[in-house]
VEXDREN-2710 file (C-alpha; in Angstrom, 1 decimal):
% VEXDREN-2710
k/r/px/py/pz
1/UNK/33.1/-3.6/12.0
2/UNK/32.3/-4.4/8.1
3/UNK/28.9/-4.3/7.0
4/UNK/29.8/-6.6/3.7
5/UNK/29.1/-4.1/0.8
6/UNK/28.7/-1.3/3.3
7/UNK/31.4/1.0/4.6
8/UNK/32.1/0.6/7.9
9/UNK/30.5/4.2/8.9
10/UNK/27.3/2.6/7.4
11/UNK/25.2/3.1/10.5
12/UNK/26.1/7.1/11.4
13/UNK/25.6/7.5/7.1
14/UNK/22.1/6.5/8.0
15/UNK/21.3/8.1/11.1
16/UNK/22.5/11.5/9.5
17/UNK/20.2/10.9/6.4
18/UNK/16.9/9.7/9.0
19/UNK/17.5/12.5/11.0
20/UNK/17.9/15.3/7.8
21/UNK/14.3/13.8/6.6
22/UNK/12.9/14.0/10.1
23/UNK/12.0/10.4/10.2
24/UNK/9.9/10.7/7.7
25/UNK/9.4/8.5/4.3
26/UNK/10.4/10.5/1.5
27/UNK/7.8/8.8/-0.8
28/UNK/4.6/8.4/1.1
29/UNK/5.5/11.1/4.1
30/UNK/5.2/8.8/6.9
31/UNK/7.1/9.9/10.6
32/UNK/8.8/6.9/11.6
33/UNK/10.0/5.7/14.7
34/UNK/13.7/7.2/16.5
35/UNK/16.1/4.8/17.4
36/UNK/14.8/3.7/20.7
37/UNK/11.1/4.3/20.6
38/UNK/8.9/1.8/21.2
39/UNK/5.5/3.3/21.8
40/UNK/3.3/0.1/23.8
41/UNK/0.4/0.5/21.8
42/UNK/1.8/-0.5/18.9
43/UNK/2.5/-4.2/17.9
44/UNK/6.4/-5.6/16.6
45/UNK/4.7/-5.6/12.9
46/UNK/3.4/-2.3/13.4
47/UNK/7.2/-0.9/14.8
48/UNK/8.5/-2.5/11.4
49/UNK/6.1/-1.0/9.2
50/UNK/7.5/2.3/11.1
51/UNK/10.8/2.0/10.3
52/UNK/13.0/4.3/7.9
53/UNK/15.3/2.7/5.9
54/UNK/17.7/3.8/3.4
55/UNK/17.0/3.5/-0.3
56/UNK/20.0/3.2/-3.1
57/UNK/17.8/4.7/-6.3
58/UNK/20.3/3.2/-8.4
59/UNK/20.1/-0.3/-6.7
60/UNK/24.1/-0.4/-6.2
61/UNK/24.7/-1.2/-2.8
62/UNK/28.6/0.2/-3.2
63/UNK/27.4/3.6/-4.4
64/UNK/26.9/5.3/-1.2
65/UNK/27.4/9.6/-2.5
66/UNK/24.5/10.8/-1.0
67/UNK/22.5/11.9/-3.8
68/UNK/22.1/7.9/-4.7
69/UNK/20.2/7.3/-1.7
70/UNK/16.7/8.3/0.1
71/UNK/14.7/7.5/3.0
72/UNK/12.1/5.0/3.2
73/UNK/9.2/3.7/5.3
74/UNK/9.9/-0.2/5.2
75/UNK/6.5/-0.5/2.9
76/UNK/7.8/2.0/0.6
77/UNK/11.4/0.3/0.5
78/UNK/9.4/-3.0/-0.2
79/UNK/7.6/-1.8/-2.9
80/UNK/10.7/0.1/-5.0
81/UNK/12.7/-3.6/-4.9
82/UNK/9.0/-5.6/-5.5
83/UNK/9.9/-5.3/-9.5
84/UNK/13.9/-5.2/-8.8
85/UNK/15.6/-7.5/-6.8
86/UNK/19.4/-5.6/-7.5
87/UNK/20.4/-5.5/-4.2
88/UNK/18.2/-7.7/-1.6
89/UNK/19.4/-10.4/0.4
90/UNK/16.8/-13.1/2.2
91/UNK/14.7/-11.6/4.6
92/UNK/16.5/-7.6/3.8
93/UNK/13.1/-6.0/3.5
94/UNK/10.5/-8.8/5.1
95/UNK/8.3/-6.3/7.1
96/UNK/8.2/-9.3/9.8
97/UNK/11.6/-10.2/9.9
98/UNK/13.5/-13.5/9.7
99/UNK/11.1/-16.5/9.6
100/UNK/12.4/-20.0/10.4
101/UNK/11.6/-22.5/7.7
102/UNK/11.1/-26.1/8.5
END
C-alpha cells in the first residue's frame, strides 16, 4: 500500500521511532498515547493532543534516514510547520481532524 511521498514501510518506520522515544514528545516531554489506548476520561480532542507524530527537521517528506526525523506531541508538530508550511497537506496536523466545510 503507497502512502504518496511515503515509503510503503511508512507505518512500522514510525512505530519503531514512537516506541525508541517511549511515546514521549521529544520537544516538550509529553507521554503519548500507544496504539490502541483510549483511556475514557479523556475526550477525542484530548486523545489528539496525545498523539506522537513524526517530525521531518528538514521539512522533506522523501527524506526518511532516520536522523532527519523526530517524535512529536501533535501540538509540538503544529507549532514546528506554524511558520513553515514545506510539507503539510489540508487538515495533516488539525489537532481536531478533518472538518466538513459548507
Amino acid at each position: 500500500m503507497s502512502q504518496g511521498v511515503y515509503p510503503n514501510n511508512w507505518k512500522e518506520i514510525a512505530i519503531a521511532l514512537k516506541a525508541a522515544s517511549d511515546w514521549r514528545c521529544t520537544r516538550c516531554g509529553r507521554v503519548c498515547l500507544r496504539p490502541g489506548e483510549k483511556p475514557i476520561d479523556l475526550t477525542v480532542s484530548q486523545r489528539k493532543a496525545y498523539t506522537l507524530q513524526v517530525h521531518h527537521w528538514n521539512y522533506d517528506p522523501f527524506d526518511n534516514r532516520l536522523e532527519t526525523l523526530a517524535c512529536l506531541c501533535s501540538g509540538c508538530h503544529l507549532y514546528y510547520h506554524r511558520f513553515r508550511r514545506g510539507n503539510i497537506s489540508p487538515g495533516q496536523l488539525s489537532l481536531f481532524g478533518k472538518q466538513k466545510v459548507s
